[in-house]
C-alpha positions in Angstrom: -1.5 7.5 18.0 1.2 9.2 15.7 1.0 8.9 12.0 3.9 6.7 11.9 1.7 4.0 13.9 -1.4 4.3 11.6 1.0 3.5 8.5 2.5 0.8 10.1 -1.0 -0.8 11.0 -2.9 -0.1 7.9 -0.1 -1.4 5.6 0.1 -5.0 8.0 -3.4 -4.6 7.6 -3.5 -4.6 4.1 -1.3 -7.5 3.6 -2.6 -9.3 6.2 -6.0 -9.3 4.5 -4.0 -10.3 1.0 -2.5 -13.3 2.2 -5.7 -14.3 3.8 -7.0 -14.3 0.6 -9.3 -11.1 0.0 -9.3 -9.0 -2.9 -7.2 -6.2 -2.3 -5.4 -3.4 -4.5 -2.3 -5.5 -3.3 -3.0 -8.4 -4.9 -1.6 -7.1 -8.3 1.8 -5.5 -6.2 2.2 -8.7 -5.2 1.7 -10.5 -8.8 4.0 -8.3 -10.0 6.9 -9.6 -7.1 6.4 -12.9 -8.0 4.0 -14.0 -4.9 0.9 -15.6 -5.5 -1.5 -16.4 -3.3 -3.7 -19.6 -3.3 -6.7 -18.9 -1.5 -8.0 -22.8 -1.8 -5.1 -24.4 -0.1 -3.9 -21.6 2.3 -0.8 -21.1 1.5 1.4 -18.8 -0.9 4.6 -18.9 -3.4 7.2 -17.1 -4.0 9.5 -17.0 -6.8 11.2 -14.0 -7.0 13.6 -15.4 -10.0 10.4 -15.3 -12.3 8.5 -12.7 -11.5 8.0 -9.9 -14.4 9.3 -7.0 -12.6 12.7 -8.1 -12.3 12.7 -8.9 -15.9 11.9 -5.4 -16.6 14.5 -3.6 -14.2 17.1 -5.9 -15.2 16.5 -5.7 -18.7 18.5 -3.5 -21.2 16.2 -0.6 -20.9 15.5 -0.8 -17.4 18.9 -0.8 -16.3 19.3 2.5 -17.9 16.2 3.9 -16.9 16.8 2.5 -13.3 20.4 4.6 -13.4 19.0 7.6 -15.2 16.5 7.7 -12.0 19.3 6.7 -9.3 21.6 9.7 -10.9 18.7 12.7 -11.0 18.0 11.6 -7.5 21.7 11.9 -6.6 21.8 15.5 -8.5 18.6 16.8 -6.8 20.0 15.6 -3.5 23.5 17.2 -3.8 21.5 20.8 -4.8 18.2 20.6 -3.3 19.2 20.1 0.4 16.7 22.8 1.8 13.2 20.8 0.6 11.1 20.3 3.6 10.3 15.8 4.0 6.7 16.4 4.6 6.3 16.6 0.8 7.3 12.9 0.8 5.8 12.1 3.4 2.5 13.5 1.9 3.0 11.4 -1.4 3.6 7.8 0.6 0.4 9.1 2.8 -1.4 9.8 -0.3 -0.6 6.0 -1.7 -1.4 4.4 1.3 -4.5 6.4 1.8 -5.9 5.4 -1.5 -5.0 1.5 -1.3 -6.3 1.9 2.2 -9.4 2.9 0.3 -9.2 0.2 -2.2 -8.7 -2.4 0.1 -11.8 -1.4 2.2 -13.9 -0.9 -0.6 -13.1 -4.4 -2.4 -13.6 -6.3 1.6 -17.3 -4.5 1.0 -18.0 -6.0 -2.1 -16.9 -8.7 -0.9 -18.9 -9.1 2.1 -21.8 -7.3 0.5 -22.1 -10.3 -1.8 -23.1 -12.5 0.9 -26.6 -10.6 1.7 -25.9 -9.8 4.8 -26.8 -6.9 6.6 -24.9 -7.5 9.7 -21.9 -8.3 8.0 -21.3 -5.1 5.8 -22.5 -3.1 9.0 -19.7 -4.4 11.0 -17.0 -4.2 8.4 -17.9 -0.8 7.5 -17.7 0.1 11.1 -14.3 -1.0 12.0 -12.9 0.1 8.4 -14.5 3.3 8.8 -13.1 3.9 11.8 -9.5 3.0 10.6 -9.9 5.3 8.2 -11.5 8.4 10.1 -8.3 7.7 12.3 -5.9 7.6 9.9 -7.4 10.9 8.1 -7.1 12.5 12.0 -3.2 11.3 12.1 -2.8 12.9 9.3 -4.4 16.2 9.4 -2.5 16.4 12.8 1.0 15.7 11.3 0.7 18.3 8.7 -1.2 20.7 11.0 2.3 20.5 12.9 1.1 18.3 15.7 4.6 16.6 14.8 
């Protein structure tokens, strides 16, 4: 499977096991939106209107800041057209790799707390897995197996 595949499934993974209600690294991205999730009733809210981070975008110094960005990236676009992608591509690979890794190891904990052998076993298998996989996807990408 190409890389683009493993992104796609560990990232529906990830929030897929947030709205369900584990503890996941993407809890707090998702605080910060505005959604909360309420594990006791099954559902989840959104209120994007509230939330903090459009407070601090939208805000006086955010604005500029938000501009500021949005022109350097213009600049470095209009002179830096020979950059090779892959060193984006690494840096989003990178993130989800690590909250990959986050999520798995807060499902552990998780499971671990029940005192069951079995149950770590099993999640540790099909996490490991996913992740042996994705690092495979990825060392074939860069490896030029594009």
């Amino acid at each position: 499977m190409k890389l683009q595949g493993w992104v796609v499934m560990l990232v529906g993974m990830m929030v897929f096991l947030t709205l369900v209600g584990f503890p996941t690294p993407f809890t707090d991205t998702l605080g910060e939106l505005g959604i909360t999730i309420n594990t006791t009733a099954g559902n989840f809210t959104a209120d994007a209107e509230s939330s903090t981070v459009w407070g601090d975008i939208f805000d006086t110094g955010g604005l500029l800041i938000a501009l500021t960005v949005t022109a350097g990236l213009v600049i470095i676009g209009l002179f830096g057209r020979g950059y090779d992608p892959s060193l984006v591509y690494a840096g989003i690979c990178g993130l989800i790799g690590f909250t990959f890794i986050g999520t798995f190891w807060g499902l552990i904990q998780y499971v671990g707390s029940y005192n069951q052998w079995w149950l770590t076993s099993m999640v540790g298998l099909i996490f490991g897995t996913l992740a042996f996989g994705f690092i495979m996807a990825v060392i074939d990408y860069f490896g030029g197996g594009r």
